[in-house]
GUVO-271760 format. One record per residue (C-alpha): residue number from 0; x, y, z. Coordinates in steps of 0.05 Angstrom, whole numbers. Layout:
<atoms>
+------+--------+--------+--------+
: resi :     c1 :     c2 :     c3 :
+------+--------+--------+--------+
:  NUM :      X :      Y :      Z :
...
+------+--------+--------+--------+
</atoms>
This chain:
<atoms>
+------+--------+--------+--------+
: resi :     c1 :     c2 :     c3 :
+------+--------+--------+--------+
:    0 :   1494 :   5632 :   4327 :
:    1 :   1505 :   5565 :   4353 :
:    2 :   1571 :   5521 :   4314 :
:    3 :   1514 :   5464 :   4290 :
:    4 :   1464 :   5520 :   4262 :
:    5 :   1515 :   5556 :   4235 :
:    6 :   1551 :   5498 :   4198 :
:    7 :   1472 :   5476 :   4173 :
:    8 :   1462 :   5543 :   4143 :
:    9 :   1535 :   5542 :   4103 :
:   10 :   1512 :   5470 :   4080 :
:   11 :   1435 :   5498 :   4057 :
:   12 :   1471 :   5560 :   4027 :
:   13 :   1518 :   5506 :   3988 :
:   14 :   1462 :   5467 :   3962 :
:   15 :   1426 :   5517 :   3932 :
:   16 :   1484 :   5545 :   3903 :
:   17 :   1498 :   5488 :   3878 :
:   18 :   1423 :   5472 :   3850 :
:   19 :   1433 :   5549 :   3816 :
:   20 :   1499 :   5523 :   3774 :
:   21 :   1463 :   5469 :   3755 :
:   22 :   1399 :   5503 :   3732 :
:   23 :   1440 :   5552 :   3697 :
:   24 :   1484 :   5507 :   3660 :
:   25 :   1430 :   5461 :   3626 :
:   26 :   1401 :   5526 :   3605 :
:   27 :   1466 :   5544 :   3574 :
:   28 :   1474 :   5481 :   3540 :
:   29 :   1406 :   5483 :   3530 :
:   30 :   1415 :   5550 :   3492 :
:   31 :   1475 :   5521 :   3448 :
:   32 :   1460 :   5457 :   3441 :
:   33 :   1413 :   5434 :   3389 :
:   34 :   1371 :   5360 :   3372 :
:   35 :   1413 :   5338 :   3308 :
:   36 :   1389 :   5347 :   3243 :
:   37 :   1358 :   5298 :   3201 :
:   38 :   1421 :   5313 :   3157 :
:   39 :   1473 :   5305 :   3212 :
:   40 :   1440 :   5241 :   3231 :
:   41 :   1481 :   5174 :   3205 :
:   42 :   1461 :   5157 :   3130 :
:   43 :   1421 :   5092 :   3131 :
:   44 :   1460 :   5041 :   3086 :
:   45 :   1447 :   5016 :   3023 :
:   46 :   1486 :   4957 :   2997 :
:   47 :   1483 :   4950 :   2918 :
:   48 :   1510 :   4873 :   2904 :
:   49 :   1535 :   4882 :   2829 :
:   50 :   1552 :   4801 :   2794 :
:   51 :   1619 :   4816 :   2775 :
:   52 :   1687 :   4813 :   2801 :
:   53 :   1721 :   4868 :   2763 :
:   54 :   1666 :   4914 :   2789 :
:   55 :   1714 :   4968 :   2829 :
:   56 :   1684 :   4967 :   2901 :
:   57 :   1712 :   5045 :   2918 :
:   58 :   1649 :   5084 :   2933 :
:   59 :   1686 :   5148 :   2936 :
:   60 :   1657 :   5206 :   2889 :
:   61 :   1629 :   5257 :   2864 :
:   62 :   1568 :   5222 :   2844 :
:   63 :   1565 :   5181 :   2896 :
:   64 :   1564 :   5247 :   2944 :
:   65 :   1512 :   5272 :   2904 :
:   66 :   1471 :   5210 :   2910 :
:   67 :   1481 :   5195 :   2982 :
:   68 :   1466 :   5281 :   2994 :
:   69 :   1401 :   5276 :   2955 :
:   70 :   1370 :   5215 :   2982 :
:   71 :   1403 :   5206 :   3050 :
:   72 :   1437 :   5142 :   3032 :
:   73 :   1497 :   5110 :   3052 :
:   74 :   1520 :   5065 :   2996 :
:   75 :   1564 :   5006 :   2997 :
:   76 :   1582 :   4963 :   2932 :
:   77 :   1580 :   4888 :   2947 :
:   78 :   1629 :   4855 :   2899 :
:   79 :   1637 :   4786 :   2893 :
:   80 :   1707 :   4753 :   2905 :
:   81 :   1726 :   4693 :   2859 :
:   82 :   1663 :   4660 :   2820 :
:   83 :   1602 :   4707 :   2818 :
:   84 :   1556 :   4651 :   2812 :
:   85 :   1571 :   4611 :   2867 :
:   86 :   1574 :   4684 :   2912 :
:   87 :   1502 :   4702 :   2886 :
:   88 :   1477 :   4629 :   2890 :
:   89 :   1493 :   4629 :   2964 :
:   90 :   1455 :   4691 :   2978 :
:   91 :   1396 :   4671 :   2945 :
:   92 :   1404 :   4600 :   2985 :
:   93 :   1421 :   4638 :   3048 :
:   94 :   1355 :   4689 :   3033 :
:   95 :   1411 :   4735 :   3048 :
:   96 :   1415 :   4783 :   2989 :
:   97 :   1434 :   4860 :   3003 :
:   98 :   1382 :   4915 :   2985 :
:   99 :   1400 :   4922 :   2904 :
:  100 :   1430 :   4873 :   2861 :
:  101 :   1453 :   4872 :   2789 :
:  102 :   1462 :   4814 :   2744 :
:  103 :   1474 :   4788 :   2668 :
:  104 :   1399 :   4788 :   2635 :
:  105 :   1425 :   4716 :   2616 :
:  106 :   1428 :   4687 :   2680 :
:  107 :   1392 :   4625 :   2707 :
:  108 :   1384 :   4667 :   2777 :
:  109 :   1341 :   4722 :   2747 :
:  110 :   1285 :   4669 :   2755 :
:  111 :   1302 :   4650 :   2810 :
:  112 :   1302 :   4708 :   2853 :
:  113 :   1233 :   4717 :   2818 :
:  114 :   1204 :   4646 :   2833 :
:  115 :   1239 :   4650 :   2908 :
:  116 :   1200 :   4716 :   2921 :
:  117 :   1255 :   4745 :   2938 :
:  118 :   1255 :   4810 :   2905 :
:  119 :   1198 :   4865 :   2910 :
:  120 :   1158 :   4881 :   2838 :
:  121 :   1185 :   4951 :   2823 :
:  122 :   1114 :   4979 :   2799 :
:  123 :   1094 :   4958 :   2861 :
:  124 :   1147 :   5006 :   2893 :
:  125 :   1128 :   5050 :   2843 :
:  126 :   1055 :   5057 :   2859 :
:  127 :   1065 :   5069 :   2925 :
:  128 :   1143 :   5106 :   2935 :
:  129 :   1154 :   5131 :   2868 :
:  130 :   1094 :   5150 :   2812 :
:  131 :   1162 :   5188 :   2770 :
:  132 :   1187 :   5121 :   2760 :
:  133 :   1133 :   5113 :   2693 :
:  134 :   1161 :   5179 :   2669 :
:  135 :   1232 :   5147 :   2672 :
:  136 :   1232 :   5086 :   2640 :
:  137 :   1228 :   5064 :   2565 :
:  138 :   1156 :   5034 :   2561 :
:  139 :   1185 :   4979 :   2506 :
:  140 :   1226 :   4960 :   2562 :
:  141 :   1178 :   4948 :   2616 :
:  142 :   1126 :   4910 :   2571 :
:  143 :   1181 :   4857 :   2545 :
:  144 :   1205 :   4853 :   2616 :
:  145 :   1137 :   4838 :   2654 :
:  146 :   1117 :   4761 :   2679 :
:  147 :   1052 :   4730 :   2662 :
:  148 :   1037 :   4764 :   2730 :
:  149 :   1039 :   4830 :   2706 :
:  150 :   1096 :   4850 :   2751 :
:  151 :   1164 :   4879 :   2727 :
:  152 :   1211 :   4866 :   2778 :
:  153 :   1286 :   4874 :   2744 :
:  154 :   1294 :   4930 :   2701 :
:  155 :   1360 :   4927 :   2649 :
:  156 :   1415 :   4966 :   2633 :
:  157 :   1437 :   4990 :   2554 :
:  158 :   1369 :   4965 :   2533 :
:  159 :   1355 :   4987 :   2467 :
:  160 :   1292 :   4968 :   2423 :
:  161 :   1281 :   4967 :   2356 :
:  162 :   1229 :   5025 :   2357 :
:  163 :   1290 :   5067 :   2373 :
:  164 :   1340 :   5031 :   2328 :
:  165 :   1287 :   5043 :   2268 :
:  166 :   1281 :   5118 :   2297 :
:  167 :   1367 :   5135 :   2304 :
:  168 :   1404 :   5076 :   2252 :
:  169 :   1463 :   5111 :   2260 :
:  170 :   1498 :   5075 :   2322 :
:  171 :   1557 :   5038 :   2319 :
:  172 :   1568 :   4957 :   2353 :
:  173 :   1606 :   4956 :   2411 :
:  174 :   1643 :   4895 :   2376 :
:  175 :   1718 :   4907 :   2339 :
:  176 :   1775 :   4872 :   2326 :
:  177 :   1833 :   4916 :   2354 :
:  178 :   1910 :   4914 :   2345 :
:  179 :   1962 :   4953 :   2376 :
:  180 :   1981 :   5012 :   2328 :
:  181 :   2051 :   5013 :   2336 :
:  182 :   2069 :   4938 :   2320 :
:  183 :   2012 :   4921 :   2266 :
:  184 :   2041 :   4990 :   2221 :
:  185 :   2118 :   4959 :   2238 :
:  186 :   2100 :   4893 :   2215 :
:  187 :   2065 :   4928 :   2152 :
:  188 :   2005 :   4937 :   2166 :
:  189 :   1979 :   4875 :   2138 :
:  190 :   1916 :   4844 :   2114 :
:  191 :   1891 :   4798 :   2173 :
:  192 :   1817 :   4778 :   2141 :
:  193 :   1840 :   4704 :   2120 :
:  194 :   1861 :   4649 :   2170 :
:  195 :   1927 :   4653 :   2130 :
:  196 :   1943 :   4726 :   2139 :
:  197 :   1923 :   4723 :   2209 :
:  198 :   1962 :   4677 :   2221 :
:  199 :   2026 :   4707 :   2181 :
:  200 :   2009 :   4768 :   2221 :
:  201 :   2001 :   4740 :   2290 :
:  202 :   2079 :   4694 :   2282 :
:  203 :   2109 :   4765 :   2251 :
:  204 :   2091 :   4804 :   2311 :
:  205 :   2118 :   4750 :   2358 :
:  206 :   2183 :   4748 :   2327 :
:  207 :   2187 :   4820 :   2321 :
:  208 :   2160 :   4841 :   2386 :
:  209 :   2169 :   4784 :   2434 :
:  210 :   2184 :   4827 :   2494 :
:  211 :   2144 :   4895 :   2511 :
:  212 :   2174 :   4943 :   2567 :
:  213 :   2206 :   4879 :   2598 :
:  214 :   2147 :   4837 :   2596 :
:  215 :   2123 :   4775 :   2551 :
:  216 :   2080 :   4797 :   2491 :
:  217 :   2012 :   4766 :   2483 :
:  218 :   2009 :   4754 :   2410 :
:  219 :   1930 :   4739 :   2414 :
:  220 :   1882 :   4775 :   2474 :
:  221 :   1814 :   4749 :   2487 :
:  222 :   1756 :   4762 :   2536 :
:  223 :   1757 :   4710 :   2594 :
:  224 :   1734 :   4635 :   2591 :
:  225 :   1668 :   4626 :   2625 :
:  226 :   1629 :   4561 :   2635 :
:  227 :   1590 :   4578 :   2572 :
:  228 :   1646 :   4592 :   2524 :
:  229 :   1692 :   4662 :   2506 :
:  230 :   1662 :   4710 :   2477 :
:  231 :   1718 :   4734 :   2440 :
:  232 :   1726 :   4667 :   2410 :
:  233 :   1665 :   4648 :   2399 :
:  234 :   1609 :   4692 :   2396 :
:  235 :   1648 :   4763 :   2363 :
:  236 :   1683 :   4713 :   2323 :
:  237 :   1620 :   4690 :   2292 :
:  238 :   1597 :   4756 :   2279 :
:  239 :   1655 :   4776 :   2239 :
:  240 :   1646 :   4714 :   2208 :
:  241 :   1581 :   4736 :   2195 :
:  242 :   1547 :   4667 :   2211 :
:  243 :   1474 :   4665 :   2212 :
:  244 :   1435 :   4657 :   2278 :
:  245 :   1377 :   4618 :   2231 :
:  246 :   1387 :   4583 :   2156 :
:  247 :   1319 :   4556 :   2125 :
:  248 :   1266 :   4583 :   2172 :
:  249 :   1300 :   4539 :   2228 :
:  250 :   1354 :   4555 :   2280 :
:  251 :   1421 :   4545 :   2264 :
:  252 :   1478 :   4517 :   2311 :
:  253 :   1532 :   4571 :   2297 :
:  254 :   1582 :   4527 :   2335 :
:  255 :   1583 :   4476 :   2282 :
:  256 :   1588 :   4522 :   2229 :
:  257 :   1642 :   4505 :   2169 :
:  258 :   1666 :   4569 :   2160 :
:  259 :   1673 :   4589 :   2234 :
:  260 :   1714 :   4510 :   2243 :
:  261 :   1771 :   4533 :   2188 :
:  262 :   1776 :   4599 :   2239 :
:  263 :   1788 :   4560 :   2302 :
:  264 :   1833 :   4504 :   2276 :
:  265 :   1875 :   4563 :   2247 :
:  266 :   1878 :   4595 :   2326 :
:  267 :   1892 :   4526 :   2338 :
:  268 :   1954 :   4522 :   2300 :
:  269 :   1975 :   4578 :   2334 :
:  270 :   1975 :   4550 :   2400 :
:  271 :   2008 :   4486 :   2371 :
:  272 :   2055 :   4545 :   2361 :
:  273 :   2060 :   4566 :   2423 :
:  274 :   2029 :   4639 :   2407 :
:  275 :   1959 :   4623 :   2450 :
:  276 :   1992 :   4632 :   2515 :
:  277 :   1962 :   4605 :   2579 :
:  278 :   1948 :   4679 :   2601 :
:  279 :   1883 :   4679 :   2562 :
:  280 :   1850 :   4612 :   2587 :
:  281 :   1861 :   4636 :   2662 :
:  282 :   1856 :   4706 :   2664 :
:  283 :   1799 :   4745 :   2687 :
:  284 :   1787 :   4812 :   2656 :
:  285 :   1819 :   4849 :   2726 :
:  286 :   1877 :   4823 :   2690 :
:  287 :   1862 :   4833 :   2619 :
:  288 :   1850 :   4915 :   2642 :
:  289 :   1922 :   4908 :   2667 :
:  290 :   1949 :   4876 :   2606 :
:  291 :   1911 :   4920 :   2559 :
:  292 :   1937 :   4981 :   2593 :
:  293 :   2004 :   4951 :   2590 :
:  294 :   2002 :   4948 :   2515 :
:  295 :   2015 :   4871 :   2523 :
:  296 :   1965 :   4846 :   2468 :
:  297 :   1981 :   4853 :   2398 :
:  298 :   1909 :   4835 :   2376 :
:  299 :   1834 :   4817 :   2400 :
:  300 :   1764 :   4806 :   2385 :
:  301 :   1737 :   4858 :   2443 :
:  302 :   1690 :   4904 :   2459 :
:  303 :   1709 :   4975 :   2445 :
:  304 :   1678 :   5009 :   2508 :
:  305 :   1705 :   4963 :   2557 :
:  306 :   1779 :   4988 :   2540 :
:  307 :   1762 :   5070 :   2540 :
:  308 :   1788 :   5088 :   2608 :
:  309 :   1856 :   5051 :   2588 :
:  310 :   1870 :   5077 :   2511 :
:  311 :   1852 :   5143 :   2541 :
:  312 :   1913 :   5137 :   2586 :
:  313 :   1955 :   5094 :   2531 :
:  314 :   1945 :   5155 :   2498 :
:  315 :   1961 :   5212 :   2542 :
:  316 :   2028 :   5166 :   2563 :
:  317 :   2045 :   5134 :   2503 :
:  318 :   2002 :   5150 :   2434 :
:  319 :   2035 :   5114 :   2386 :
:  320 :   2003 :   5047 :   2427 :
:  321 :   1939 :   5062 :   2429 :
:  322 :   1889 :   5006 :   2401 :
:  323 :   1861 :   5019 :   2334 :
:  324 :   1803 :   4971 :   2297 :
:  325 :   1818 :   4942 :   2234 :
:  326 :   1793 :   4893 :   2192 :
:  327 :   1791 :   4826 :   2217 :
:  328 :   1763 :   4755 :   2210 :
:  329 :   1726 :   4744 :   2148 :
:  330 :   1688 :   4686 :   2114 :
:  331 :   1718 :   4655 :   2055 :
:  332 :   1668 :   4692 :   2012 :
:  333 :   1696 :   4756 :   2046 :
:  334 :   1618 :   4774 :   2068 :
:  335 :   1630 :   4841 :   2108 :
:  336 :   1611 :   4823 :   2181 :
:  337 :   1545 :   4827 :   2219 :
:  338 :   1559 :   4857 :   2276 :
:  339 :   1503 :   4870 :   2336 :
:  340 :   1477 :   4933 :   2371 :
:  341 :   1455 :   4931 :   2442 :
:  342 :   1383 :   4888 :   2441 :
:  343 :   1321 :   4901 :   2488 :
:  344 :   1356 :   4846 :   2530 :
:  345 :   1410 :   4898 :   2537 :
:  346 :   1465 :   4882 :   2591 :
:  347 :   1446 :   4869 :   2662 :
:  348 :   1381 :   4871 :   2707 :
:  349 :   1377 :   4905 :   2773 :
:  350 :   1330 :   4882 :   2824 :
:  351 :   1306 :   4909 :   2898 :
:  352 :   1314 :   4851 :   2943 :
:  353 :   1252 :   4847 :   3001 :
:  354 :   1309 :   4848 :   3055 :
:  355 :   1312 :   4917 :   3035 :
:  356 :   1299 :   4967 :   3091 :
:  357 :   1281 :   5021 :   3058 :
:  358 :   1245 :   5009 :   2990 :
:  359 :   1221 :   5082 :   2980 :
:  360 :   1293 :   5109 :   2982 :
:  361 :   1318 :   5052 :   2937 :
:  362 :   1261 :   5061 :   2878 :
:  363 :   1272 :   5130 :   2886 :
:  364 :   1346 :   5126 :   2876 :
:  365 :   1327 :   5078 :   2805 :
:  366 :   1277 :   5124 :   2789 :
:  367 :   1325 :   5189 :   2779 :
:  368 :   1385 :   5141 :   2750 :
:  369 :   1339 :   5125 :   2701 :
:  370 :   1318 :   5203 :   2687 :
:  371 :   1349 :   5241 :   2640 :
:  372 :   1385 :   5284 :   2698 :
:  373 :   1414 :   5215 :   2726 :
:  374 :   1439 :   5199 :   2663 :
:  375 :   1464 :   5251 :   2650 :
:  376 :   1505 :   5264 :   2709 :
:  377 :   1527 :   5190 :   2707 :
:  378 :   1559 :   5189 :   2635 :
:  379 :   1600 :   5261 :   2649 :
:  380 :   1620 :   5234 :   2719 :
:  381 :   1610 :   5164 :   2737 :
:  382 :   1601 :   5112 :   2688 :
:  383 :   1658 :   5070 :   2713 :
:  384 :   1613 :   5065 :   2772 :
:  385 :   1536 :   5075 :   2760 :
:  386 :   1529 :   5040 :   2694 :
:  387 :   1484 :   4990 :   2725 :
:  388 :   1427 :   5033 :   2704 :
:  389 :   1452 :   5069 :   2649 :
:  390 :   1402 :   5075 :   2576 :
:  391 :   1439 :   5059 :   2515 :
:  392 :   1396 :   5109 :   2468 :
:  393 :   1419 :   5170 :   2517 :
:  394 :   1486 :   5160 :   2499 :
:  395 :   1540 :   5219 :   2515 :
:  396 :   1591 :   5249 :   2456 :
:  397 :   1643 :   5187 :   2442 :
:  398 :   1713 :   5217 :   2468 :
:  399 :   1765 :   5231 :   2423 :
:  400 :   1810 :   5174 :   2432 :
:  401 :   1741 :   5123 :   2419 :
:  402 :   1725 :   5156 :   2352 :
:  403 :   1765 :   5112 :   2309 :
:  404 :   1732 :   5050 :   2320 :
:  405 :   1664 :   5077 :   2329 :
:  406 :   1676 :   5101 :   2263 :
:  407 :   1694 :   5029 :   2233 :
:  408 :   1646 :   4991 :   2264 :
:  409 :   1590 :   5029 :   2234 :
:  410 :   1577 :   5000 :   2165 :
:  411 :   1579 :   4938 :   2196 :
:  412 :   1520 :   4950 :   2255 :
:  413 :   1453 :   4912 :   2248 :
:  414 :   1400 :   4899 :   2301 :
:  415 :   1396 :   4827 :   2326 :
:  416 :   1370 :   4832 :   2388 :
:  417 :   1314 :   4783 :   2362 :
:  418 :   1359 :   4730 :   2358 :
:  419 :   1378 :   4736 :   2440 :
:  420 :   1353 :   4672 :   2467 :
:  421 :   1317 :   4687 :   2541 :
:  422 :   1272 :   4634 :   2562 :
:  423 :   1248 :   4665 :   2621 :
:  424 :   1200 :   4626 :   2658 :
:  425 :   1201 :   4569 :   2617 :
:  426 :   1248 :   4536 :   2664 :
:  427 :   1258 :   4469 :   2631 :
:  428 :   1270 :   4506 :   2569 :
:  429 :   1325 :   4542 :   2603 :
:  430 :   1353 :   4487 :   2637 :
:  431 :   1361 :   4448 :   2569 :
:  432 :   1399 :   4514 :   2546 :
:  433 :   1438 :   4519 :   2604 :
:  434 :   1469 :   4448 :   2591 :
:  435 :   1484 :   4462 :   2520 :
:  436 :   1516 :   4530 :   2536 :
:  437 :   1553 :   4484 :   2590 :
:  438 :   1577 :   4427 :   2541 :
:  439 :   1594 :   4480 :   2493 :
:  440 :   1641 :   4508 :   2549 :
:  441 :   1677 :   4453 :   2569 :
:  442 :   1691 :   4437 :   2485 :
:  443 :   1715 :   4506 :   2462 :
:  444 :   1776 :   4509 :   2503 :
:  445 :   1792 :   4438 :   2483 :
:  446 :   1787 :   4462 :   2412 :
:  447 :   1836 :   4511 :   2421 :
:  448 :   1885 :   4471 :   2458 :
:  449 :   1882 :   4407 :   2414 :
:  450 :   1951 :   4385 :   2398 :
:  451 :   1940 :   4364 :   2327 :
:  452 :   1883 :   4373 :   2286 :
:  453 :   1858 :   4297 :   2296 :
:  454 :   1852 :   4307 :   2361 :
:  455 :   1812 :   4375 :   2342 :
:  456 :   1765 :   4332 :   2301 :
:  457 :   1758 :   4283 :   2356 :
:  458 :   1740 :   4330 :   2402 :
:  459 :   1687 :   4360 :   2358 :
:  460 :   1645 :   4299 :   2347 :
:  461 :   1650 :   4294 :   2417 :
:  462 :   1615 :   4360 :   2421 :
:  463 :   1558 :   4340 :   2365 :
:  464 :   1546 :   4283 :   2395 :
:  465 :   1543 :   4309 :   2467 :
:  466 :   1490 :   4358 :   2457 :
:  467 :   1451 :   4310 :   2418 :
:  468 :   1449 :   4268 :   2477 :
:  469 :   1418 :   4328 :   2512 :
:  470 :   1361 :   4343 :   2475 :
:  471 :   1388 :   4384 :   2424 :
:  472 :   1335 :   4382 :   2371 :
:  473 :   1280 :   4401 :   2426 :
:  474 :   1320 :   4466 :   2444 :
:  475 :   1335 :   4486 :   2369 :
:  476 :   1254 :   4477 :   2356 :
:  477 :   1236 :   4528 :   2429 :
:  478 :   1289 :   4561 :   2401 :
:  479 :   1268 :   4579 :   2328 :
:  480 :   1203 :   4590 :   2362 :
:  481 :   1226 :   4642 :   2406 :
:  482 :   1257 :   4678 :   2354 :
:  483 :   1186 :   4676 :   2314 :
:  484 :   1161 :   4713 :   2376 :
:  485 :   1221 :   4760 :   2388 :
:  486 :   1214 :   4783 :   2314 :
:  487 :   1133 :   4797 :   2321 :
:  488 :   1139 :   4826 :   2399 :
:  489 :   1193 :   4876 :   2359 :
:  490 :   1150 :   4894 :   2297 :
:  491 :   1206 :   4861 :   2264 :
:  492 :   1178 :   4832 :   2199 :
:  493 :   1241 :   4832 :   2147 :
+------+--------+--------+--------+
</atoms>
């Protein structure tokens, strides 16, 4: 054999060799490898925008796994930095909302993301994802939540009607007026239901306690000043006061009220004495979590639930500092309080935005949060995190360390959610309210900081004569009306 053939054979030999390993090894990897799973396949993400900054944005556990395992989901909490209204405002200017978001029942954007169409009607998901979702929800609910175009498109979180109140009038208001064990039994345990007493009280545990583990006490706590007001100031304060929502038939302005004025030139006075310190009017509750835990308040106007994760470590670490309720605030006829239970309003409203990608997923993951399995699974494991959703008359066993003011706030528990004032799509309507919420939110701080009591006086007719300017008397009439309808939506007739 010739050099060239014999060199052109080698070559043809070392092709098909060559072609053979090749053959053979896609078949191997053929043979082990196989087309991914729709399981092992990336998770398609779901972003859930909640309105409020203390809203931890760890997505991390348990129930989260179980979530994203059950409907293939990826999902991410969207928390706003800073002010919530001016983050969610943007989005709704930008058209750039995430697939879920959650808001306050109370606030002007609910509307709006209505009136923008720029979030899907959830029967409409419903009808065509979900049909469970019916089975899920409290009926009640969805007919006070529905437009005049038959569509319910936000559906609301510790919603409770008065169907179910009439049914189970054993519940408890989430409002109590707590003090810190330890320092209210050394400073004798004493009666706090007069401005006077208070007062005594409040300058007693100052003296006595003005440093705690190194650290400024806070003599008085409160919830954080909004553009509407404090709640803990204002609106609980009230309620322990027990001032009527109407007098007469007619709508009553609560803010004026005579009794509730003697309350808040007494906190006055204290801040003339230096016990309102600035922590309170800058604080946001991230911070009030961390000074509650801390032990830092002596007493507060809160809401029991929204301290439970921190007296139950107070009281694993240090017992004797746990936060008990006691009697508090009281009008000078000593009326027991009125306090409120969760209305049909309840707490927040979650929506599926129409940038969502995948609607069926998303109404499908509502649907079973709303079911008595999601409920369940979200009170024993992850209510910190999946409250959004969350049914007020499926409440879990109150833990051990919550008992004590569950158990004081119960004689004093009425229904009122007739009197929450939701003016829907009457959009002037609410934009008169809005301004009056907003005056009344500029004055109250004002109030509190006056230097004498003049001043505090001065300031007050400001206020009167402020929201007079702004159309007062034609709010206080929609108003009264709207309670008129609340009452005969509810069956309430007493």
């Amino acid at each position: 054999m010739k050099k060239k053939e014999m060199i052109e054979g080698i070559s043809v030999a070392v092709f098909l060799l060559i072609s053979l390993l090749l053959v053979w090894n896609a078949d191997v990897q053929n043979f082990f490898y196989k087309e991914p799973s729709e399981n092992m396949q990336e998770k398609q993400i779901v972003k859930w925008y909640v309105n409020y900054s203390w809203m931890p944005s760890e997505e991390e556990s348990a129930v989260t796994e179980y979530l994203e395992n059950k409907f293939d989901i990826k999902i991410k909490f969207v928390i706003p930095k800073g002010n919530e209204s001016n983050k969610l405002q943007t989005m709704i200017d930008t058209e750039s909302l995430p697939d879920l978001v959650t808001l306050g029942w109370w606030e002007p954007e609910n509307q709006e993301l209505i009136d923008r169409n720029q979030v899907y009607a959830l029967n409409h998901l419903a009808d065509k994802y979900e049909k469970e979702f019916y089975e899920n929800v409290n009926s009640d609910t969805v007919i006070w939540y529905t437009q005049s175009d038959e569509n319910l498109y936000g559906y609301p979180s510790y919603s409770y009607t008065y169907k179910e109140y009439k049914e189970n009038p054993d519940v408890a208001s989430n409002e109590v007026f707590l003090v810190r064990k330890d320092i209210y039994e050394a400073i004798g345990s004493p009666d706090m239901t007069t401005p006077e007493g208070f007062c005594n009280a409040v300058r007693k545990a100052a003296e006595m306690f003005p440093i705690v583990d190194k650290k400024p006490l806070i003599p008085v706590g409160a919830d954080e000043f909004t553009n509407t007001g404090n709640n803990s100031f204002d609106l609980y304060l009230q309620n322990f006061l027990a001032i009527p929502y109407e007098v007469n038939g007619q709508y009553y302005n609560r803010n004026t009220d005579e009794e509730y004025i003697r309350w808040l030139k007494a906190f006055r006075s204290l801040g003339e004495a230096g016990l309102l310190k600035s922590d309170i009017f800058v604080d946001k509750r991230s911070q009030l979590e961390e000074k509650m835990m801390d032990g830092r308040y002596f007493c507060l106007l809160y809401q029991r639930s929204d301290i439970e994760w921190q007296q139950n470590i107070i009281k694993e670490n240090n017992p004797e500092r746990v936060y008990i309720a006691v009697d508090g605030p009281r009008n000078s006829k000593m009326n027991d309080p009125v306090l409120p239970l969760s209305g049909i309003n309840g707490w927040t409203l979650t929506y599926v935005s129409k940038n969502c990608q995948y609607p069926d997923k998303v109404i499908q993951l509502i649907s079973f949060l709303l079911s008595e399995e999601g409920q369940k699974l979200v009170r024993d494991q992850g209510q910190d995190e999946y409250w959004m959703l969350l049914d007020e008359s499926q409440k879990s066993d109150i833990s051990a360390t919550m008992e004590q003011m569950e158990s004081w706030a119960k004689p004093y528990s009425y229904y009122l959610g007739q009197y929450e004032l939701n003016f829907g799509e009457d959009k002037e309507m609410a934009n008169i309210y809005k301004k009056q919420q907003s005056i009344w939110g500029d004055t109250l701080p004002r109030l509190l900081l006056a230097k004498s009591e003049e001043q505090f006086d001065y300031v007050l007719n400001e206020y009167k004569k402020e929201q007079m300017e702004n159309r007062y008397d034609e709010f206080a009439e929609a108003a009264h009306a709207l309670f008129e309808s609340n009452k005969e939506k509810m069956g309430i007739s007493e």
